[in-house]
PyMOL Python script that loads the backbone (N, CA, C, O; Angstrom):
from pymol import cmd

cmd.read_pdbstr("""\
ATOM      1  N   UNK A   1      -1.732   6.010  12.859  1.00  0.00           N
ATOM      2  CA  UNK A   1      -0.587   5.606  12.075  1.00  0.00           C
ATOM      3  C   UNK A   1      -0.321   4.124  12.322  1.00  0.00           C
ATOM      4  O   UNK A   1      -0.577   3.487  13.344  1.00  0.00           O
ATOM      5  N   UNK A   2       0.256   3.686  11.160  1.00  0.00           N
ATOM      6  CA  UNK A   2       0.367   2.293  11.813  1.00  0.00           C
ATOM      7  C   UNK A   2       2.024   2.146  12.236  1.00  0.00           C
ATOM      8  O   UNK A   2       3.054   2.663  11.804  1.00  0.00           O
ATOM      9  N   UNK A   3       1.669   1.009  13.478  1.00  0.00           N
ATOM     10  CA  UNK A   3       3.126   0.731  13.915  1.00  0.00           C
ATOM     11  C   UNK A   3       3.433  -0.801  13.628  1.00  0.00           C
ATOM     12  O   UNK A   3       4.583  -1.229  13.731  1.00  0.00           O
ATOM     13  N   UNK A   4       2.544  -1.479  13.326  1.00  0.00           N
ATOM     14  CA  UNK A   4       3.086  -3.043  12.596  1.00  0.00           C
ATOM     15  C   UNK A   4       2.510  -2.711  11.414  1.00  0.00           C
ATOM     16  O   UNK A   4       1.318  -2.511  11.181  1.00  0.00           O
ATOM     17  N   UNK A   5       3.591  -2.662  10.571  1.00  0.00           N
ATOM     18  CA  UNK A   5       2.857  -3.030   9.421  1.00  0.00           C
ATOM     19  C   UNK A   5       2.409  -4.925   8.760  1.00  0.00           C
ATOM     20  O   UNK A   5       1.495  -5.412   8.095  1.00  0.00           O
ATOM     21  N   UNK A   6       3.614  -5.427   9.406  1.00  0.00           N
ATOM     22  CA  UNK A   6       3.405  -6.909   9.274  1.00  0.00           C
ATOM     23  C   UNK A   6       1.755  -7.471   9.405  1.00  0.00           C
ATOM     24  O   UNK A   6       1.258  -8.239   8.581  1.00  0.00           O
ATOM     25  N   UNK A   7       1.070  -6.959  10.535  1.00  0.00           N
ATOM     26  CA  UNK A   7      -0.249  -7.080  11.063  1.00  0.00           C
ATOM     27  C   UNK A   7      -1.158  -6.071  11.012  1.00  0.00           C
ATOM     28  O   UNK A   7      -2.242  -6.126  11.593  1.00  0.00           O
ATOM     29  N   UNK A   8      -0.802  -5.185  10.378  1.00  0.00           N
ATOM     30  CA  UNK A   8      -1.537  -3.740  10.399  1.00  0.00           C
ATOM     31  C   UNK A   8      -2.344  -2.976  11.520  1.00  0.00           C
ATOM     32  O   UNK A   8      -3.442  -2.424  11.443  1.00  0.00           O
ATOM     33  N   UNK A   9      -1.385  -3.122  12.693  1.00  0.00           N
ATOM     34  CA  UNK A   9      -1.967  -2.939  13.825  1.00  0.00           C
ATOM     35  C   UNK A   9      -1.532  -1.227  14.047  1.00  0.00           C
ATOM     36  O   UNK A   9      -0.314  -1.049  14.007  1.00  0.00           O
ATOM     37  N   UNK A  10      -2.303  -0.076  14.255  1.00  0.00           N
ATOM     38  CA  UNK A  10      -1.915   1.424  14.811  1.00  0.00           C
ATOM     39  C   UNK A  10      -2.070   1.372  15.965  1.00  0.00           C
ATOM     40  O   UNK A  10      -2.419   0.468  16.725  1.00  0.00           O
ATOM     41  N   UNK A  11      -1.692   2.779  16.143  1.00  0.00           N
ATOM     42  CA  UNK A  11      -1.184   3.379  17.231  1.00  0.00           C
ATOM     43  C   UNK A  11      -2.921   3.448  18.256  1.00  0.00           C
ATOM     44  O   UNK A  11      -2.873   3.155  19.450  1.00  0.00           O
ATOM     45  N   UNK A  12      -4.179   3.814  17.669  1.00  0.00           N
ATOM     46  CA  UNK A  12      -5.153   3.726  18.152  1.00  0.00           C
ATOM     47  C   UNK A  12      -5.242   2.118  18.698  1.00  0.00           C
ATOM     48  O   UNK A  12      -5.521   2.066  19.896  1.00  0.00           O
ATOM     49  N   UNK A  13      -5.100   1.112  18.200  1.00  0.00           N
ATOM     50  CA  UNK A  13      -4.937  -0.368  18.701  1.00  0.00           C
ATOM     51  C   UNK A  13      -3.791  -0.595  19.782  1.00  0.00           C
ATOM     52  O   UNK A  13      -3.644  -1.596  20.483  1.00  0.00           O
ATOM     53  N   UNK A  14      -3.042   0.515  19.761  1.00  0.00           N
ATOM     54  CA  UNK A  14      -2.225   0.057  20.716  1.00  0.00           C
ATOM     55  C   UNK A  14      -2.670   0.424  22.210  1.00  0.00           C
ATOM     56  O   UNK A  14      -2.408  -0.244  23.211  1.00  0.00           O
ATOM     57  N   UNK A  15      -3.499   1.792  22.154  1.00  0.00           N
ATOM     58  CA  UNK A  15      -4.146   2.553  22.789  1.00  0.00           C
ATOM     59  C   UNK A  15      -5.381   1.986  23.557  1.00  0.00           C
ATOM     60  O   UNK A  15      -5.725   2.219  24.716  1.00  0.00           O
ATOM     61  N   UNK A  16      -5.960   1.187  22.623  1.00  0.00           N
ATOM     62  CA  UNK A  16      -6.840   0.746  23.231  1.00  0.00           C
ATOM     63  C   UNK A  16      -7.013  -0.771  23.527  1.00  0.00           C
ATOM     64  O   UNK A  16      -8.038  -1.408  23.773  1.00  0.00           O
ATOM     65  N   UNK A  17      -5.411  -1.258  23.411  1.00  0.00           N
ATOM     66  CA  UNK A  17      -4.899  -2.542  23.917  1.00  0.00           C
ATOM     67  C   UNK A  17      -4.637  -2.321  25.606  1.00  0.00           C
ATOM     68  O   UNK A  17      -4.842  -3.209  26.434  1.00  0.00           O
ATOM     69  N   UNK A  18      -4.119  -0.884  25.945  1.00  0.00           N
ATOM     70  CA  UNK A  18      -3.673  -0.515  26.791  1.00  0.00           C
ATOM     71  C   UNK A  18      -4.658  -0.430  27.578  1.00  0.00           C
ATOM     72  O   UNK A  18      -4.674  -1.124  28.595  1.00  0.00           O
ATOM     73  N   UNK A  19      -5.767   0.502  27.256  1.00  0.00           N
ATOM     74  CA  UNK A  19      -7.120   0.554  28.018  1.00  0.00           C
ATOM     75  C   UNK A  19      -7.562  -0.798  28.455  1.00  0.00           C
ATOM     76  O   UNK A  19      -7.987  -1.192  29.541  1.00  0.00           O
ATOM     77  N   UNK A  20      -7.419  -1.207  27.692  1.00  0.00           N
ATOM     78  CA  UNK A  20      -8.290  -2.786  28.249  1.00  0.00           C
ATOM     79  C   UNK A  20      -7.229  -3.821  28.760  1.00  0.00           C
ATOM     80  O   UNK A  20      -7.411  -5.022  28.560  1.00  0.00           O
ATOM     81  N   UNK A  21      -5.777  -3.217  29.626  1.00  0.00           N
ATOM     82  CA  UNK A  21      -5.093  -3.704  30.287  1.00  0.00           C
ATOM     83  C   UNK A  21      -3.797  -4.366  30.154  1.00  0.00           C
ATOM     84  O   UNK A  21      -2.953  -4.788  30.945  1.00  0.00           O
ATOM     85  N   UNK A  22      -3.943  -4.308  28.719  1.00  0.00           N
ATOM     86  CA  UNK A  22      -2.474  -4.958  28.353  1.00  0.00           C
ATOM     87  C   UNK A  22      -1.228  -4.162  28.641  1.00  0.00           C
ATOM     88  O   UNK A  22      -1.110  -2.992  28.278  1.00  0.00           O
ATOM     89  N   UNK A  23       0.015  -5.051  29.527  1.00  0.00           N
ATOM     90  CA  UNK A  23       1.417  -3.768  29.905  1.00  0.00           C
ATOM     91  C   UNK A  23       1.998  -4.421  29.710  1.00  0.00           C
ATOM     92  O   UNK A  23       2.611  -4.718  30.735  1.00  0.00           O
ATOM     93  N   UNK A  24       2.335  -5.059  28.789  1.00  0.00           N
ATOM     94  CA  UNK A  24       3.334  -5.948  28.301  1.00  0.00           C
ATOM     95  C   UNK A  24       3.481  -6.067  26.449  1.00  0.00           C
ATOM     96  O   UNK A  24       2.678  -6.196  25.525  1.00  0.00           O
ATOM     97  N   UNK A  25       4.542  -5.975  26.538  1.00  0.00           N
ATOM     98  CA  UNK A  25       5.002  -6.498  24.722  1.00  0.00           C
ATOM     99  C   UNK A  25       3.943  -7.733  24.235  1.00  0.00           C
ATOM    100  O   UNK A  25       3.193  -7.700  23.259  1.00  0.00           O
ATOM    101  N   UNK A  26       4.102  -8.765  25.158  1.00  0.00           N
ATOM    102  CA  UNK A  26       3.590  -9.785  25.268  1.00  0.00           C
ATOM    103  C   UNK A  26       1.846  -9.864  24.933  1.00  0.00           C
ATOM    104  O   UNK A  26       1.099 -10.266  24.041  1.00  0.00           O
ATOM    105  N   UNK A  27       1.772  -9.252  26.168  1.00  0.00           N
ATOM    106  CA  UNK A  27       0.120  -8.943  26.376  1.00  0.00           C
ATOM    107  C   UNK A  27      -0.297  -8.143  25.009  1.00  0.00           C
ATOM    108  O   UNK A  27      -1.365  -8.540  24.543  1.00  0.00           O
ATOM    109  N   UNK A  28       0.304  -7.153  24.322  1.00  0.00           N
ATOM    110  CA  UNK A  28      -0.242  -6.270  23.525  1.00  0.00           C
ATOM    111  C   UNK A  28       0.284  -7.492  22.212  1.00  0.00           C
ATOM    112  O   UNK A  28      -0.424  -7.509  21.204  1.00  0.00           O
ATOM    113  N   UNK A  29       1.270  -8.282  22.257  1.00  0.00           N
ATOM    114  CA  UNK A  29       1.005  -9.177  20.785  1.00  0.00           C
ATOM    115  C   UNK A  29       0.048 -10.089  21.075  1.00  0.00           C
ATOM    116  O   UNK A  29      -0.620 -10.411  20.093  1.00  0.00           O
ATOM    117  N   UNK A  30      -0.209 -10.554  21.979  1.00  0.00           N
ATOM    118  CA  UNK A  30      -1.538 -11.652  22.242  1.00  0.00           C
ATOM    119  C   UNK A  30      -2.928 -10.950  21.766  1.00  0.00           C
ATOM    120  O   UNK A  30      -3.853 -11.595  21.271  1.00  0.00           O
ATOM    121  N   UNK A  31      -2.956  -9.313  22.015  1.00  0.00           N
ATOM    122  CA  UNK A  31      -4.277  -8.878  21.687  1.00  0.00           C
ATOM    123  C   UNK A  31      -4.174  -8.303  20.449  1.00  0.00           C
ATOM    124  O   UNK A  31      -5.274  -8.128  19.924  1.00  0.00           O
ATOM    125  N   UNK A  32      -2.986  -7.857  19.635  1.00  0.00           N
ATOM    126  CA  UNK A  32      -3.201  -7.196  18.575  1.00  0.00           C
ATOM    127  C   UNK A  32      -2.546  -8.094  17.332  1.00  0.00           C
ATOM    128  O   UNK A  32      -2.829  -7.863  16.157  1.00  0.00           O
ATOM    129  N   UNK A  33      -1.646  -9.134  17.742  1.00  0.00           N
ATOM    130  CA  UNK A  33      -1.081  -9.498  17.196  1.00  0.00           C
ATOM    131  C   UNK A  33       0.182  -8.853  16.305  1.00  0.00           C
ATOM    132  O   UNK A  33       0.703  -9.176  15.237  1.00  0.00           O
ATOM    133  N   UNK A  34       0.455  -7.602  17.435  1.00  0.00           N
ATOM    134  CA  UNK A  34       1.873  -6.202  17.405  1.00  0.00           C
ATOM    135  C   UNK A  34       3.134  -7.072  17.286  1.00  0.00           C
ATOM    136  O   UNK A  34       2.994  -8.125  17.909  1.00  0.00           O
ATOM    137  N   UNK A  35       4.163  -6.966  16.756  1.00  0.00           N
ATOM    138  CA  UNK A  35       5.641  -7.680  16.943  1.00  0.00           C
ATOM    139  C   UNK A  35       5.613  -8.872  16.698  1.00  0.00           C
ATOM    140  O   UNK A  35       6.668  -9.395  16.338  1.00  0.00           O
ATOM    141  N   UNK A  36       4.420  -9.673  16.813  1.00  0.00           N
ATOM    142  CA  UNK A  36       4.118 -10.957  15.649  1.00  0.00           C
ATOM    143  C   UNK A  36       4.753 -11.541  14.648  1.00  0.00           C
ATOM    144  O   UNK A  36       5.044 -12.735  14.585  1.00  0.00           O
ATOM    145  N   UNK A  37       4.991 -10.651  13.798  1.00  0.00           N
ATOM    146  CA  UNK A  37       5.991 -10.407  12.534  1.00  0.00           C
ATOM    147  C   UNK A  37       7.294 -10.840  12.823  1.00  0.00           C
ATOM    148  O   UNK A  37       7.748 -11.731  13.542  1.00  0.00           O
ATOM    149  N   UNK A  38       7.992  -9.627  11.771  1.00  0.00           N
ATOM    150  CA  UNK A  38       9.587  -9.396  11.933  1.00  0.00           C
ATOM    151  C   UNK A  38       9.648  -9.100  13.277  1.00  0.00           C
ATOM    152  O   UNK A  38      10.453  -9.786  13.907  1.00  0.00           O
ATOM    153  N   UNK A  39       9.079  -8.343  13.843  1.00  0.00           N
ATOM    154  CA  UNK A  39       9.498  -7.496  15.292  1.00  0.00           C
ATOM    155  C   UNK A  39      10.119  -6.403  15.012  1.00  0.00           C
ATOM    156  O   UNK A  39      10.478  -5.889  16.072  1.00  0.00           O
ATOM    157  N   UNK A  40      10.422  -5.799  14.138  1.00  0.00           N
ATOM    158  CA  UNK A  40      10.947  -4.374  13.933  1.00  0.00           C
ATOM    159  C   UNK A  40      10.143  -3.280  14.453  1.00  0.00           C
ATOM    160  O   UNK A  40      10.741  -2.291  14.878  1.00  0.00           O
ATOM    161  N   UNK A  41       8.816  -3.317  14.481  1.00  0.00           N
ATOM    162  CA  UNK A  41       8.210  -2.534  15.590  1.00  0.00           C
ATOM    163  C   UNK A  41       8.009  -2.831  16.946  1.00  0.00           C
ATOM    164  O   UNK A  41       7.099  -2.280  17.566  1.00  0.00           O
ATOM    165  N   UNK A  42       8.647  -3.522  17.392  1.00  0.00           N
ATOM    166  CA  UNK A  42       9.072  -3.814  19.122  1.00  0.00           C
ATOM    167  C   UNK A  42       9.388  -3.002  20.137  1.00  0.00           C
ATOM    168  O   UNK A  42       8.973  -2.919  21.292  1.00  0.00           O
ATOM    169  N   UNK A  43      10.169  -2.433  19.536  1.00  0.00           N
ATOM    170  CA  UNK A  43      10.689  -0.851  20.486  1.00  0.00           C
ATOM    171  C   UNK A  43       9.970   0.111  20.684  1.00  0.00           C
ATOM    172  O   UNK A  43      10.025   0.891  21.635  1.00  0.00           O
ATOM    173  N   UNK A  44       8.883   0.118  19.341  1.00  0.00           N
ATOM    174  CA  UNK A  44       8.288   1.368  19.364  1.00  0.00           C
ATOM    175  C   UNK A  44       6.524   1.339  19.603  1.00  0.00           C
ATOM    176  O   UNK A  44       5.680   2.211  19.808  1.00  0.00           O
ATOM    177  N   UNK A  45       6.494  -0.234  19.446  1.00  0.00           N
ATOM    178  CA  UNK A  45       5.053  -0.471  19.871  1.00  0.00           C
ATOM    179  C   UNK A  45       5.063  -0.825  21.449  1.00  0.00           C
ATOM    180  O   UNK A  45       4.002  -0.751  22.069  1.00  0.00           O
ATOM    181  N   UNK A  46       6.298  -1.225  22.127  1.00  0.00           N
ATOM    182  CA  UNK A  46       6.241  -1.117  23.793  1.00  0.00           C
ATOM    183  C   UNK A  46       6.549   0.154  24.587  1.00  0.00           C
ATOM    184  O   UNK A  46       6.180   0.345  25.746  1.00  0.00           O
ATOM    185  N   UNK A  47       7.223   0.956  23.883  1.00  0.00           N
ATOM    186  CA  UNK A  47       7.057   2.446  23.852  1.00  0.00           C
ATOM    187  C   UNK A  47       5.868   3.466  24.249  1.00  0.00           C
ATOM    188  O   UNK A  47       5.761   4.273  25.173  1.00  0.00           O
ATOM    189  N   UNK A  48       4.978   3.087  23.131  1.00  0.00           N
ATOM    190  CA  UNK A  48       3.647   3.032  22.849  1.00  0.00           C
ATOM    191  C   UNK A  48       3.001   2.980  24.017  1.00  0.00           C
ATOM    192  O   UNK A  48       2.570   3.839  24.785  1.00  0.00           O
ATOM    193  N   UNK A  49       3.020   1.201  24.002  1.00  0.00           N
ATOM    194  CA  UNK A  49       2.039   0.776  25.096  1.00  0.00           C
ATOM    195  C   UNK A  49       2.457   1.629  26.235  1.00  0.00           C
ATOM    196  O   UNK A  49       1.539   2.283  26.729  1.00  0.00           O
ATOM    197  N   UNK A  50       3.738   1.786  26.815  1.00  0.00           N
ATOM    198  CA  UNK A  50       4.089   2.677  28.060  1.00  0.00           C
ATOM    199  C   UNK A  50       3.284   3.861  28.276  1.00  0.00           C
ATOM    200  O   UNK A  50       2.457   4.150  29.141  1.00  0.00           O
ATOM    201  N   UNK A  51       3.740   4.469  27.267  1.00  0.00           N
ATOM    202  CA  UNK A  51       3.037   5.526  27.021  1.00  0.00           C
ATOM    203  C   UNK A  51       1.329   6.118  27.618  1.00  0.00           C
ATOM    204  O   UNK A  51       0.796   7.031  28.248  1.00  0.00           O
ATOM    205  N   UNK A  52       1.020   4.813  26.868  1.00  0.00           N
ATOM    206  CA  UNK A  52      -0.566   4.992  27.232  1.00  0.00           C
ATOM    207  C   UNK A  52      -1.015   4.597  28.847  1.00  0.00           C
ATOM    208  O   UNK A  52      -1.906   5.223  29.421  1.00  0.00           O
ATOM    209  N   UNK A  53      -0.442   3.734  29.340  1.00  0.00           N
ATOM    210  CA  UNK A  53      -0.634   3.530  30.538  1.00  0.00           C
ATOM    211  C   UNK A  53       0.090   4.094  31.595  1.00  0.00           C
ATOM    212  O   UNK A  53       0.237   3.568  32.698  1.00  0.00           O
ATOM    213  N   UNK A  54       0.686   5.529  31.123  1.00  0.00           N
ATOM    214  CA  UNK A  54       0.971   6.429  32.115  1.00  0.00           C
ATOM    215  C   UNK A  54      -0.420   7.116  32.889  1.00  0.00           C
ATOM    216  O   UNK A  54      -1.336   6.798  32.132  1.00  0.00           O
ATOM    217  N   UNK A  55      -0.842   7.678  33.705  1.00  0.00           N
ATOM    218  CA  UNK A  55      -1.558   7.715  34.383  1.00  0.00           C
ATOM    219  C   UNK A  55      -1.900   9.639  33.792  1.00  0.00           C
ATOM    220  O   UNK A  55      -0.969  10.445  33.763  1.00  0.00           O
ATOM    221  N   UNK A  56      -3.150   9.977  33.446  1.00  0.00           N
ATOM    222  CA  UNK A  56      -3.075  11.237  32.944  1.00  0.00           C
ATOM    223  C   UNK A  56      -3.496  11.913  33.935  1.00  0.00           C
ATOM    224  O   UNK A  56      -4.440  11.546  34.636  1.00  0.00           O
ATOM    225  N   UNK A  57      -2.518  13.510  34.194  1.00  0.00           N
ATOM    226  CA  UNK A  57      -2.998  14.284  34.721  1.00  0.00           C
ATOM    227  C   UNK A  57      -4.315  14.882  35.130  1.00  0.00           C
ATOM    228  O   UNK A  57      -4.807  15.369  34.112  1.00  0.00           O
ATOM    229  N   UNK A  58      -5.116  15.066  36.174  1.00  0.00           N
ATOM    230  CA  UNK A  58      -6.549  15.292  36.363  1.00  0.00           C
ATOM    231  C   UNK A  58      -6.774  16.343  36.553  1.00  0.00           C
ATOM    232  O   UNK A  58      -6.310  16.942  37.523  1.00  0.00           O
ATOM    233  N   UNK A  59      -7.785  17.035  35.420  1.00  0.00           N
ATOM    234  CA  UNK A  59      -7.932  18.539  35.160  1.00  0.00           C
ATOM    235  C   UNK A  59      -8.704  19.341  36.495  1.00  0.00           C
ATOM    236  O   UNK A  59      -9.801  19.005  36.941  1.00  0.00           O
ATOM    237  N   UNK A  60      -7.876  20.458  37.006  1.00  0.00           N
ATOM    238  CA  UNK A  60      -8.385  20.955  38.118  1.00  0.00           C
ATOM    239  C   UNK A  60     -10.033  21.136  37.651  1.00  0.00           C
ATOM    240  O   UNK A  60     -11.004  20.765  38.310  1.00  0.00           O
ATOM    241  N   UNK A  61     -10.050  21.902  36.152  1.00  0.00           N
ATOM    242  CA  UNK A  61     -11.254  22.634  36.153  1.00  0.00           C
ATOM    243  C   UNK A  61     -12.691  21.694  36.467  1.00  0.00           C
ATOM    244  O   UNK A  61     -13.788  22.131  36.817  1.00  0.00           O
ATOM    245  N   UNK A  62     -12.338  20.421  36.246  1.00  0.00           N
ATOM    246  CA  UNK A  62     -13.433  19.604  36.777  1.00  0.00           C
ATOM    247  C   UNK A  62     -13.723  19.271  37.850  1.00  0.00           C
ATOM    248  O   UNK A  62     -14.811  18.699  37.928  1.00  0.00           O
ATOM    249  N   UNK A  63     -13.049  19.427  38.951  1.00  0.00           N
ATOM    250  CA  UNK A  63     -13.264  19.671  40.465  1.00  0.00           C
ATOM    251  C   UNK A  63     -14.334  20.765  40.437  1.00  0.00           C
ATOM    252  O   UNK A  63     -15.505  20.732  40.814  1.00  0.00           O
ATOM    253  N   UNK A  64     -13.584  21.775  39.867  1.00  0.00           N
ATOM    254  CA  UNK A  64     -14.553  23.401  40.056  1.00  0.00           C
ATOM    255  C   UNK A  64     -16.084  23.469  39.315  1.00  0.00           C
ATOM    256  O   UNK A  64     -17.078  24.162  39.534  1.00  0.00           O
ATOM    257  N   UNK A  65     -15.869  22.728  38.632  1.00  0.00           N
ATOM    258  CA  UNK A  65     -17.546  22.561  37.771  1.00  0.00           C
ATOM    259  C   UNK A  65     -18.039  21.838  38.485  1.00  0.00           C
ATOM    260  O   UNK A  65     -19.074  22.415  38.820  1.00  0.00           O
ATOM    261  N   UNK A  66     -17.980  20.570  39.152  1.00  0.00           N
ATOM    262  CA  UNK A  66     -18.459  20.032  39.859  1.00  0.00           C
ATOM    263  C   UNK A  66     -19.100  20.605  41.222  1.00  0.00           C
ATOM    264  O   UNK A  66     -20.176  20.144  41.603  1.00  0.00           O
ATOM    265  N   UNK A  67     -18.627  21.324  41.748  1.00  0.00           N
ATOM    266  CA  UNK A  67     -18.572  22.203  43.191  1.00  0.00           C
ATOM    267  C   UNK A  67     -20.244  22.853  43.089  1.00  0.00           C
ATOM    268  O   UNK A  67     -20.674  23.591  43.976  1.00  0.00           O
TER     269      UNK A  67
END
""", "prot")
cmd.dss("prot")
cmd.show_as("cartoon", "prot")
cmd.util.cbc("prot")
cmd.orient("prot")
């Protein structure tokens, strides 16, 4: 989906702004050129970025396959 439309930047770009280290409003408009614009997606593209750089739960069952 997109979350700038000003720059036509989605939610997958935000995702994989995140992967490659960006944690900042800042950092993610330098790489996507997100909030660039108007900024009306500001709230919801640093949201976003949070989001993704929460740390994901690690599936037991891959311990056990591994074993």
């Amino acid at each position: 989906m997109y979350v700038c439309i000003c720059n036509a930047v989605t939610d997958k770009m935000i995702r994989a702004a995140a992967a490659a280290g960006a944690s900042s409003l800042d950092d993610l408009e330098r790489m996507t050129g997100c909030a660039g614009g108007c900024g009306s997606c500001a709230d919801l593209a640093e949201e976003m970025l949070h989001g993704a750089r929460k740390p994901q739960p690690f599936a037991l069952n891959v311990l056990a396959q591994a074993a």
